[in-house]
N, C-alpha and C positions, 0 to 999 in steps of 0.2 A: 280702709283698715278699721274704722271705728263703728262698721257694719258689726264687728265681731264681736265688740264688747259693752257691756255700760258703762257711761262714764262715772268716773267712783265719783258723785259730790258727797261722799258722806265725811262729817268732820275727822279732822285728823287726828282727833283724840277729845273723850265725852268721860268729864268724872263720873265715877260712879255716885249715884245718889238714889233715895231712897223714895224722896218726894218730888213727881214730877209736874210740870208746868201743863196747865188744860192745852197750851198751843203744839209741844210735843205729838208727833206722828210716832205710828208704832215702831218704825226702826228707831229712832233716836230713844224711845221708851226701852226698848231690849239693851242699845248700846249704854245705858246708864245704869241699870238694874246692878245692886253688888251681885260677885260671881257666885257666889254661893246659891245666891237665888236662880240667876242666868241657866247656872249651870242645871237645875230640875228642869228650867224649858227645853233643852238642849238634850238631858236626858228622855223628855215626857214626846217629845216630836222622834227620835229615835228609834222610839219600840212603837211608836205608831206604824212608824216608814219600815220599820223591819215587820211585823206584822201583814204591809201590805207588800212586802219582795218578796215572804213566803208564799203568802198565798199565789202571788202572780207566778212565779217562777216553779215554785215545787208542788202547793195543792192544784192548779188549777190545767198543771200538766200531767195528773193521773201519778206524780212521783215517778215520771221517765223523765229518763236526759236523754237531749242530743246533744245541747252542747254542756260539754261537761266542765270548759275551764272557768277557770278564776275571772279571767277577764271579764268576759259576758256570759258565761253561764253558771251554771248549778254551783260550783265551788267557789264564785262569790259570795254563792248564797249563804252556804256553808259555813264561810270566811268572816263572812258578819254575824252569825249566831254562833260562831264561837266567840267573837268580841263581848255580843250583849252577853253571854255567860260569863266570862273576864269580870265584866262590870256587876252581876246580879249573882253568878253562882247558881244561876237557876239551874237545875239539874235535867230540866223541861229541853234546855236550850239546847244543851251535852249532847243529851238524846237523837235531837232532833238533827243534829250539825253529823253526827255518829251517820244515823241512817241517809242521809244526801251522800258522803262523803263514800256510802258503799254503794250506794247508783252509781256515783263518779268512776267509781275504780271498775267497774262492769263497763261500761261506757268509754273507758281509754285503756282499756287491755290493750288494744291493737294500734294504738293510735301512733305510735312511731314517735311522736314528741317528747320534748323532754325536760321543758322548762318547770319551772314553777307559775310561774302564771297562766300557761298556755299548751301545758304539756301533763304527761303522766305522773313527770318530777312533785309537783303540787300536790297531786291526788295521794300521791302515797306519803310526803312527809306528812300533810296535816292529818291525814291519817294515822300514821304513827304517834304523833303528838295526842291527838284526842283518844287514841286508845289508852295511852299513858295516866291521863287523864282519868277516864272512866273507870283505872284498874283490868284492864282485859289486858291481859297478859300475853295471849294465843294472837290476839287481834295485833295487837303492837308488832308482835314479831314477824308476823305474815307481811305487814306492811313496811317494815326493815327488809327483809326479806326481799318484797316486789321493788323495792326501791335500789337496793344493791344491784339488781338482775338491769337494770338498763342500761340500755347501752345506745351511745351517742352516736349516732350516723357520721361519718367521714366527711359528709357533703353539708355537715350542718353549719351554718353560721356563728358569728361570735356574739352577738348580741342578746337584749335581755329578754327579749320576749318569746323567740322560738330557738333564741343558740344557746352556747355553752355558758355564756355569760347565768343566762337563767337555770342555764342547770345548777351552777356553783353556787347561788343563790339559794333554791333547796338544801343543799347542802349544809351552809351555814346555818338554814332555820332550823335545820333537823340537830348540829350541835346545839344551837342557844336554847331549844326548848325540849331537849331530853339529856344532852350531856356532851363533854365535850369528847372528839373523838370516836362519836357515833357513826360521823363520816370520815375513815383518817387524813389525816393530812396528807400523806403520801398518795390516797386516791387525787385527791383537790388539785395537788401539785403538777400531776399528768396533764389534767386539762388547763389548769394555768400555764402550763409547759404551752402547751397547742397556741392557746392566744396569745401568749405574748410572742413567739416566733411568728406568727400569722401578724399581727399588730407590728413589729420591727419591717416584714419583708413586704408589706405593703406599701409602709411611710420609706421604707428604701431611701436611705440620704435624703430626706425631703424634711421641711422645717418645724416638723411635726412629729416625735419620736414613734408616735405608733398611729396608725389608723386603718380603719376597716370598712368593707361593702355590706352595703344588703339593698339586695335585688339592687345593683349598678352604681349606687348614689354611697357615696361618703357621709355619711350620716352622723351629727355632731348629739342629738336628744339622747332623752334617758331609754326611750323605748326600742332604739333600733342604735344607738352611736355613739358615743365615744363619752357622753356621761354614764351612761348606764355601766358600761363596759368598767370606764376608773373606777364608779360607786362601788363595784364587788371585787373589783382588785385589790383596791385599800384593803377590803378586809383580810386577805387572803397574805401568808409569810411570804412575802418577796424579798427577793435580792437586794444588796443595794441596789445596782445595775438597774434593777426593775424597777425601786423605788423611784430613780432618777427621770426615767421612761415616762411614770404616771405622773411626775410632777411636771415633768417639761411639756407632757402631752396638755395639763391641765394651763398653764402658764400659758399656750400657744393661742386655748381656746380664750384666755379672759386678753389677750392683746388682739384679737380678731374679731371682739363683738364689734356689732353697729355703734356706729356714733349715738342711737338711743339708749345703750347700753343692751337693751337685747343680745339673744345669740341665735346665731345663722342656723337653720335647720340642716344643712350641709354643705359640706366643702364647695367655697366659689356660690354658696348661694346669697342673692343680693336683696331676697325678698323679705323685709321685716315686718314680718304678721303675724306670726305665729308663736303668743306667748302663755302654751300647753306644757304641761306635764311632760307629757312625748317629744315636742317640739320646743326650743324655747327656753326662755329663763329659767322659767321656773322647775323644772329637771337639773338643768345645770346648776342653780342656788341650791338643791337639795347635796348635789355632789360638792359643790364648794364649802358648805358647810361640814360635812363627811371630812372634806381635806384637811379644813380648821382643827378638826374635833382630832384630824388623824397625828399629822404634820404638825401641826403647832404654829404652823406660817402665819403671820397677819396677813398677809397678801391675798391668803385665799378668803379670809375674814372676809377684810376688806369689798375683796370680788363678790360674794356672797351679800351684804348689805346692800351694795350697789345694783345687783341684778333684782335685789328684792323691793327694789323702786321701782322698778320696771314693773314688778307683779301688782303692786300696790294700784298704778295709775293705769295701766291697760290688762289685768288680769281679771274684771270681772266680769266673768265672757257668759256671753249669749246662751251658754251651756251646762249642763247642771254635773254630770257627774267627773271622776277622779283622773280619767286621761286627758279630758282636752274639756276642763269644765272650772267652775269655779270650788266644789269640792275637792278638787287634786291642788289647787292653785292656796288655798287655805294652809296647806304642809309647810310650803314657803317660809309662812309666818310663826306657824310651831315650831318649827324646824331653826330658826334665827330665835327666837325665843328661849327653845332648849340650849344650845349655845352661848347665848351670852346676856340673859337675865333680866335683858330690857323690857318693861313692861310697856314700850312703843309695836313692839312684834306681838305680844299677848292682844293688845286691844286689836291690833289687824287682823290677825286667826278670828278677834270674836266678831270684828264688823265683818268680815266677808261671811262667816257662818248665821251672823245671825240675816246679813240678808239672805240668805237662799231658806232659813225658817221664815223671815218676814214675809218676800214675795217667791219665792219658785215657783211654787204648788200655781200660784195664780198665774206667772206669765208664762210658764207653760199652758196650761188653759188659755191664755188668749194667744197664745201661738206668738207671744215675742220672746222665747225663751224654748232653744231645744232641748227636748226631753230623754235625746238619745235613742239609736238606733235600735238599741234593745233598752228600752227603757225605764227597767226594774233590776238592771245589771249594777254588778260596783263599780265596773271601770266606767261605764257609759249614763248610766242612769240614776234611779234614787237607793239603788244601795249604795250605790259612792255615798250620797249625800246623809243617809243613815249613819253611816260609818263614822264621817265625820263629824257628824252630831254627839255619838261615844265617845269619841276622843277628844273630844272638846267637854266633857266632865271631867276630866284630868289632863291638862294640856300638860302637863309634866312628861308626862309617858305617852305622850302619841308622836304616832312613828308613820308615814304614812304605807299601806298596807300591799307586800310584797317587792318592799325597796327599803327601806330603813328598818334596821336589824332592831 
């Protein structure tokens, strides 16, 4: 198990100061810096790493996509220079996020998907959004427009990544960042309609109010199962009836973790290893948190602090970007920070970040630290780690990217 991760020795909390001691090594020098300062390193390493996902991703492929999604392709790329414009206003950045974003939408015309991270869903809201944006007026609409016109396969799953779960997630980013009601509710309510009947006649009398398949496996993570799934339910106007559904569903998973506190990657499974975004804690503390913020339960509080222990002591994985890396596993800690004001969660978010500025770059290089399949992507590679470095100049408002609204 400990193949996968490094062991955190870093202290469990380093004041801040100003004047450091010659025996200080460069992480304990980063984790002490006031944030004010911290925060330019975090900024100045950012637009490095975004500079080098551009070029890798979109100059050094001629500006074609094959792959066009969010996940590993061109619309993370996208996804992240509309961040660094967020943060700079640079109008360079706008531009440049505009033009990837209209490869993307040539590139999944036909592509039948329909998420936001993974589908045409993504392509056209941030679409929409950055037209908004720029003022194009023509553009915005065309992009409302392509986005109204899909339509969800019959055969498609519930989940975040390639089902409806991820379509309805589009949806919401399209009201929160152009208006409400841009998607209506009345549309939303059909495919919530779908999942949670499909969710009921799955878990069929079973101890579990709702659950779901993808490709065979009852799947508990944010990327394919039953976190992801509640993450965008919450948001969405349920019933009582349904509220009751997603709390009991949530309630089932925090009385089922392992005795480490972990959670199972899926139903009946006994294997505790996998403590990923996708798999894992730390998906599920992002939705436990969601329930807190939503419900008002301590319990889910609770759950959420507890699984964020788990991230703490086995989350600093072998791996660098936002699915199954130690930039997705950082949200954790913003994410319980946002919530509930502790400044024990701030310094987590900054020592996991600031180790991946201190060493990634190098243990990638020496091959103890992978660099990701696609390794200039957000979900996989150094635009996760980009990404996170933005968001960690304003841990107030970081949301981790295509799951917290």
């Amino acid at each position: 198990m400990a193949d996968r991760f490094f062991p955190n020795d870093m202290p469990c909390f380093v004041e801040e100061n100003t004047e450091q001691p010659p025996t200080a090594d460069s992480l304990t020098t980063l984790l002490s810096l006031p944030y004010q300062t911290l925060s330019s390193k975090f900024q100045a390493a950012a637009f490095h790493l975004k500079q080098s996902v551009v070029r890798e991703t979109w100059g050094s492929s001629g500006k074609r996509v094959k792959d066009y999604t969010l996940y590993t392709g061109a619309l993370g790329t996208a996804y992240l220079v509309f961040k660094a414009y967020q943060v700079t206003k640079d109008r360079n950045d706008l531009n440049l996020c505009s033009e990837i974003v209209r490869a993307c939408d040539s590139a999944s015309e036909n592509s039948g998907r329909v998420t936001f991270m993974c589908g045409r869903a993504g392509v056209c809201a941030l679409g929409a959004v950055l037209a908004k944006d720029v003022g194009d007026e023509r553009l915005h609409d065309y992009y409302l427009r392509q986005f109204k016109e899909i339509v969800i396969p019959s055969d498609s799953p519930y989940e975040l990544l390639y089902g409806r779960a991820g379509y309805l997630w589009a949806c919401l980013f399209l009201n929160k960042h152009i208006g409400k009601d841009t998607i209506p509710t009345t549309h939303m309510r059909s495919v919530v309609d779908e999942v949670i009947t499909a969710g009921r006649q799955l878990a069929h009398k079973g101890r579990c109010p709702l659950m779901y398949e993808w490709h065979g496996k009852k799947y508990w993570g944010a990327a394919h199962g039953l976190a992801g799934i509640m993450h965008v339910l919450m948001d969405m106007e349920l019933k009582p009836g349904e509220v009751e559904d997603v709390k009991g569903t949530l309630r089932y998973m925090i009385k089922n973790h392992f005795p480490s506190g972990n959670y199972p990657s899926s139903e009946g499974s006994e294997s505790d290893r996998l403590v990923h975004w996708c798999h894992g804690a730390p998906g599920v503390t992002l939705t436990l948190v969601k329930a807190a913020e939503v419900f008002g339960d301590k319990e889910f509080l609770q759950a959420a602090e507890d699984a964020g222990k788990v991230v703490w002591n086995r989350g600093l994985l072998k791996r660098v970007g936002m699915c199954h890396g130690i930039s997705g596993n950082t949200y954790v800690f913003l994410s319980l920070y946002r919530l509930t004001g502790k400044v024990e969660y701030l310094y987590r978010a900054k020592a996991f970040a600031c180790f991946l500025v201190d060493r990634a770059q190098k243990l990638i290089s020496e091959g103890k630290m992978h660099g990701g399949d696609r390794p200039y992507s957000l979900f996989e590679g150094l635009g996760g780690m980009a990404y996170t470095c933005l968001d960690m100049i304003d841990p107030h408002m970081a949301k981790f990217p295509g799951y917290e609204l």
